[in-house]
N, C-alpha and C positions, 0 to 999 in steps of 0.2 A: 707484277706483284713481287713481294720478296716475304720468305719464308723466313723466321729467326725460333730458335729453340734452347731451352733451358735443358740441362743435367749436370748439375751441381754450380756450375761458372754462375756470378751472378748478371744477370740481367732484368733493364729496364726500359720501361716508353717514355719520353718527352712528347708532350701534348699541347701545340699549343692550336689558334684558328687556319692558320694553314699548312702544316707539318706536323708528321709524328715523326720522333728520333727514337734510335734504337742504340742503346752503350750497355757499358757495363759497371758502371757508376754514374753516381747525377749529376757531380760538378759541368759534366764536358758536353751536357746539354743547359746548364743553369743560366748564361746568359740570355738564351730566345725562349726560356719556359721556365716557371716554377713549379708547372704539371707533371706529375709523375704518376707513372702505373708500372707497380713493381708484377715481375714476373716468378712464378712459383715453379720449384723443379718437377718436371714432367708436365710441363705447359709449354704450347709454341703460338706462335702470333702471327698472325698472315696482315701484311703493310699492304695499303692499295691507297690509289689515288682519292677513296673516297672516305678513307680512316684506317681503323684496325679491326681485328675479330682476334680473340683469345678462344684457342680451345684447348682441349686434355687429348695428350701425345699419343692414350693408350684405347680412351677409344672414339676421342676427336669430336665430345660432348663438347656446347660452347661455355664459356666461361663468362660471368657477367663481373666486372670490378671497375669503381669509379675511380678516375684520376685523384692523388693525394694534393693537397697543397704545402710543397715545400718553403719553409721559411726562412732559406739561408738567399741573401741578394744576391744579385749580380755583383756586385763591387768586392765581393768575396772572395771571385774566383778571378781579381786580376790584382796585377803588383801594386797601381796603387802609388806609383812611385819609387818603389823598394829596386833595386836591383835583381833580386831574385824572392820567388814565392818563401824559401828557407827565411831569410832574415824577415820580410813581411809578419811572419807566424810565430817569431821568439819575440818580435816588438806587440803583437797580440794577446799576448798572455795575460798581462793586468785584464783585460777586459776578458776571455775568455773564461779568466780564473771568479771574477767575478759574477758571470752566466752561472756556474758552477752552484755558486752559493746562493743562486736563489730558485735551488730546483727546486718539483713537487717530493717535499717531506709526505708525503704518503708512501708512494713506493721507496724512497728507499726506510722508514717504519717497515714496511711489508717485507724488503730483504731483508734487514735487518734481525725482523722476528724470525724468519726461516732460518738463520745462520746461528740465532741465539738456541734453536731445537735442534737444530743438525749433529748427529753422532759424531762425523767427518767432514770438514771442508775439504774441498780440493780447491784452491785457486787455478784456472787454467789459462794460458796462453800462448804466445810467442812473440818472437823479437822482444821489441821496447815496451809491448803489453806486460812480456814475462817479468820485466823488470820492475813493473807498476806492481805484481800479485805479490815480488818477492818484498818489496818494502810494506805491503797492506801486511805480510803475514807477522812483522813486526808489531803492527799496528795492530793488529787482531789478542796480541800476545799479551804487548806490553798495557794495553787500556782496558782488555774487555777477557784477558787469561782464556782466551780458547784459540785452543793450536789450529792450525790451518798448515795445509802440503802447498805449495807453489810448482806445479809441474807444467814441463816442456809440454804444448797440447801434443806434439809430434812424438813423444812417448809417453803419452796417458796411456793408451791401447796395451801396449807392450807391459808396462809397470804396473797399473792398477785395474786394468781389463778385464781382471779374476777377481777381482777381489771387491770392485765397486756395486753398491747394494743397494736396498731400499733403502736403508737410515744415511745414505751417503748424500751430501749437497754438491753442487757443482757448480761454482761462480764461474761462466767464462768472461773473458775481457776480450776484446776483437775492436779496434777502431773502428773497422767496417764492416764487423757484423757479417764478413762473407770469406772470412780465413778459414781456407779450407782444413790445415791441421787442427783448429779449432773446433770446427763443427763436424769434423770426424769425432773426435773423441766427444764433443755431447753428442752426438748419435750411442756411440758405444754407450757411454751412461745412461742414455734413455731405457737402450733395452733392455739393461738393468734395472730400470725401474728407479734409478737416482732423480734427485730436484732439480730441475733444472734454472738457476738465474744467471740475469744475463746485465753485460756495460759494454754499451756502444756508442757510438757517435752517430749510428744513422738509423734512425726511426724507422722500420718497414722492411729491414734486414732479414736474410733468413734466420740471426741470433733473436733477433728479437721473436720472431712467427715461433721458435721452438724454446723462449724458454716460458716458466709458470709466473716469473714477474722480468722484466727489464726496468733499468733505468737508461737515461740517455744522458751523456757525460756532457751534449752543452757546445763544443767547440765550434760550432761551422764548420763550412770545408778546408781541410786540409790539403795541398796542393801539392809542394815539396813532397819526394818521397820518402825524406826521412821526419819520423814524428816526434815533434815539438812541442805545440801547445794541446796535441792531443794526451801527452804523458802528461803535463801535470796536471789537464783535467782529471783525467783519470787518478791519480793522488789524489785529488782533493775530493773527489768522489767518494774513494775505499776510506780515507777519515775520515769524512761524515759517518760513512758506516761504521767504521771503529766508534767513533763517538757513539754512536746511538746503541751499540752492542752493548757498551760501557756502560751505559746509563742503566740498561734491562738487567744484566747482572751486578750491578750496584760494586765493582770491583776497587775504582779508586775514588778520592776524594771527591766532593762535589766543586770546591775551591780548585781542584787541580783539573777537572772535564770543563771551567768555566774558563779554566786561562787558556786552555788547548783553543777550545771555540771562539776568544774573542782574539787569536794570535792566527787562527784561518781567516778570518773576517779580514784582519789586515794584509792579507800571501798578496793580494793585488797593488797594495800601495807598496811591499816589500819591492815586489817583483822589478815593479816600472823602477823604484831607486837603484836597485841591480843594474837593470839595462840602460841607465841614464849616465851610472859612476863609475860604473866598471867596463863599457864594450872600447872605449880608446888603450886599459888598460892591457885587456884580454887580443886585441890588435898586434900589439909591443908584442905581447907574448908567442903569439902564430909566429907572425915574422920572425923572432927570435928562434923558434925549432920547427923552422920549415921544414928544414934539410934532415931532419930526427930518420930513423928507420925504424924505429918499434917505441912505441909508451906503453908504461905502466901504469893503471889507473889502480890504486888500492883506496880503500875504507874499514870499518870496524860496525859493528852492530846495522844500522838501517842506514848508516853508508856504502854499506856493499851494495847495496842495489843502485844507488847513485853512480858508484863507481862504474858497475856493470855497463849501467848507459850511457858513460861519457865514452867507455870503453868502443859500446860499437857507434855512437856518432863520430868519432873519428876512422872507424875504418870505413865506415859504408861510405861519408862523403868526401874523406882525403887520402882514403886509400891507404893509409899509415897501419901497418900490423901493430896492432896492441893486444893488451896482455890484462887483465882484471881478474882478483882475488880477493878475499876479505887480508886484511894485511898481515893478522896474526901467522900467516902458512907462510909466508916470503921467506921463512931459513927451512921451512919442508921444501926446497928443489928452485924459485924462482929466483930467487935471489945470489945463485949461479951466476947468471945474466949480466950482472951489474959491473957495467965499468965505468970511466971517468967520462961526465956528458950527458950518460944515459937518463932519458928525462922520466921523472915519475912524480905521476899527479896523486894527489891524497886528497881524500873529502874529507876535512876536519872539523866534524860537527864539535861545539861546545859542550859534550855530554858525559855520561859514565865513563865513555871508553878512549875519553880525552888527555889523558896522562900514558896509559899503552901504547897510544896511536906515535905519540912525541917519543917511544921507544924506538918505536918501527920508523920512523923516519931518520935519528940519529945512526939507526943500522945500515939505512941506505947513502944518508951521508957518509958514513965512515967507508965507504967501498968508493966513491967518487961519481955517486948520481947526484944530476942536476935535478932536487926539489922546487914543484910547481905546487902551491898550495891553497886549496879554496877554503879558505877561514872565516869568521866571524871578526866584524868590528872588534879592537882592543883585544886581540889574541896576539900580544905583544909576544908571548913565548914561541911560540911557532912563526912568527913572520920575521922571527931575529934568525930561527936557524933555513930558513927557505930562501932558495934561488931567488924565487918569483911569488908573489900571489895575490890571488884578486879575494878581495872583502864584500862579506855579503852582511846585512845590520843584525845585529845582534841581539837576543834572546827568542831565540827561535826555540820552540819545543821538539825534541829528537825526533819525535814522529812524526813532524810535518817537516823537517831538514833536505828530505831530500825535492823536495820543490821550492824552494830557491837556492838551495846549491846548483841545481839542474843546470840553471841559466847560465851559468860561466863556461859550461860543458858545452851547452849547445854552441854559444859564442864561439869557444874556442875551434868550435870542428869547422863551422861556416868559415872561419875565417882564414883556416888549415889550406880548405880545398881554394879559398881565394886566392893566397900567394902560392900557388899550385897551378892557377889557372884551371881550375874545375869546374866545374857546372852542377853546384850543390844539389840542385833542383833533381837532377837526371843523373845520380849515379848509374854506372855500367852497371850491368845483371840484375837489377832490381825496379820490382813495379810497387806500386803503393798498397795495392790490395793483392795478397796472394793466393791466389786460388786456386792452387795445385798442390799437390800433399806433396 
């Protein structure tokens, strides 16, 4: 027999007519089962040649629970052709972005309504989630005028741990639904008596078992350890819910919430023209600052969050120390740094903050940085003063900018760790779910 036991790490059963598997995610049983039984903390499983038994850890009661049917394939969780699972997952995005947009409009109504009554949002998460809350909070702001906090989940405890209450909401975002800094801090919110909603990518998650509504962002399995087409599910997610905030408090036009909604509708046909016209470009580009030793990623309004995540997809998969700020602080201290070469990326949405942003870039020209520029079609002004850059189509609305700016970023890092000889898939020190505070 073999004994397995849950307290906090996540664990699962694969079920199929002659084997139970035991992981800690579903992918790495999804080719021989689409059976799964999730397992709950302070539960353990005794495996035997004749099946399973679930009981309770404390006093060894048995547990009854039917296997889930999962609906992600087999052909999911392999290349497929691709050379590696990373590139497989940024060529995925049209079609995942599209899953996206035809979720159940009930629950997210049902967030939406909790977030239009909430006193306080907290956006919570980490990594490339925290970069998804910090551009939703944008979104939050600029369509539907209610502020929202974007906090590291790994200092919610410390920062808000006193202060989070009954009237407080708590969106966590967790790709896997099993990020431990995550689900510490909705623990702590709990016992405060905050609301708990929840976006994830995997159905049957501890996020989902604790929060009062979930949605599920839609992607399939993600493989790669670094996330890609789970970030801008997850965008497209938080602007549905901006959109539908919007509509409840009647904040901006109805002409201007119709163009927003029918310029998402398109993120899928945007997306796939990005990866078709720009990945030979974005190529040129790697190769050309292989040899780099720190990037700068800057942006201006709901390109900071962009930035942020091109920022850590190049260190996590090419190991390159970079550096991201919103661009207006670059003469508060970083821009020290700058000497002839020095490469810095700008996300140059077409928006408000489009004329400052061509401020901050002549400041870093004028010091002898080599500008890389991710611009919009016909942004003749900025691709006259830029080293390099790659075009993504133009009239994109600010709030949905940073999911197809995304893609030149993801490109650019896969394609870093390649003329690097790295193994995108498998960066050193990092797992795909982390589940340890």
């Amino acid at each position: 027999k073999i004994i397995c036991a849950r307290n906090e790490s996540p664990l699962v059963l694969g079920i199929n007519e002659n084997a139970v598997y035991c992981a800690s995610d579903i992918p790495a049983f999804l080719p021989v089962t689409n059976k799964a039984v999730l397992i709950n903390d302070g539960e353990l499983v005794i495996l035997s040649p004749t099946g399973y038994e679930i009981r309770k850890i404390n006093d060894f009661s048995a547990v009854e629970r039917e296997p889930e049917i999962i609906d992600w394939t087999p052909e999911m969780a392999v290349k497929q052709g691709y050379s590696h699972f990373m590139i497989k997952e940024i060529h995925e995005q049209p079609a995942t972005l599209h899953n996206t947009l035809r979720m159940q409009e009930h629950y997210l109504d049902l967030i939406s309504t909790f977030l239009d009554r909430a006193t306080e949002v907290f956006l919570v998460a980490c990594g490339t989630s925290y970069h998804a809350c910090l551009a939703a909070s944008y979104m939050f702001s600029k369509l539907a005028f209610l502020p929202s906090y974007p906090v590291y989940a790994s200092e919610f405890m410390e920062q808000h741990g006193k202060s989070v209450n009954i009237d407080s909401t708590i969106l966590a975002v967790s790709q896997s639904g099993e990020t431990a800094d995550t689900l510490a801090a909705v623990t702590c919110a709990q016992q405060r008596a905050a609301t708990i909603l929840g976006l994830t990518n995997v159905i049957g998650s501890t996020l989902t078992r604790v929060s009062r509504v979930y949605v599920g962002q839609q992607s399939g399995p993600e493989i790669g350890v670094a996330a890609t087409k789970t970030f801008t599910s997850q965008l497209s997610v938080l602007a549905q819910l901006a959109l539908r905030l919007s509509k409840k408090r009647g904040k901006i036009s109805q002409d201007e919430m119709d163009y927003i909604a029918e310029r998402l509708e398109k993120l899928p046909d945007i997306v796939e023209t990005i990866i078709r016209t720009q990945e030979e470009k974005v190529k040129h580009i790697a190769k050309k600052y292989k040899d780099a030793k720190i990037f700068f990623f800057l942006g201006r309004g709901v390109s900071t969050a962009t930035a942020y995540e091109g920022r850590l997809k190049l260190m996590e998969i090419a190991y390159v120390p970079s550096i991201a700020f919103p661009a207006g602080e670059s003469k508060h201290g970083p821009i020290s740094l700058i000497e002839p070469g020095f490469p810095v990326v700008f996300i140059c949405a077409k928006d408000g903050t489009h004329k400052t942003l061509i401020g901050n870039i002549m400041e870093m020209k004028a010091r002898g940085a080599s500008v890389i520029a991710i611009v919009e079609e016909g942004d003749e002004e900025i691709k006259a003063v830029a080293d390099d850059y790659v075009e993504v189509p133009k009239g994109i609305p600010e709030v949905l900018s940073p999911i197809p700016f995304a893609i030149p970023l993801q490109l650019l890092a896969y394609y870093m760790a390649i003329e690097k000889g790295l193994n995108p898939d498998t960066p050193r020190n990092l797992a795909k779910s982390v589940t340890v505070k």
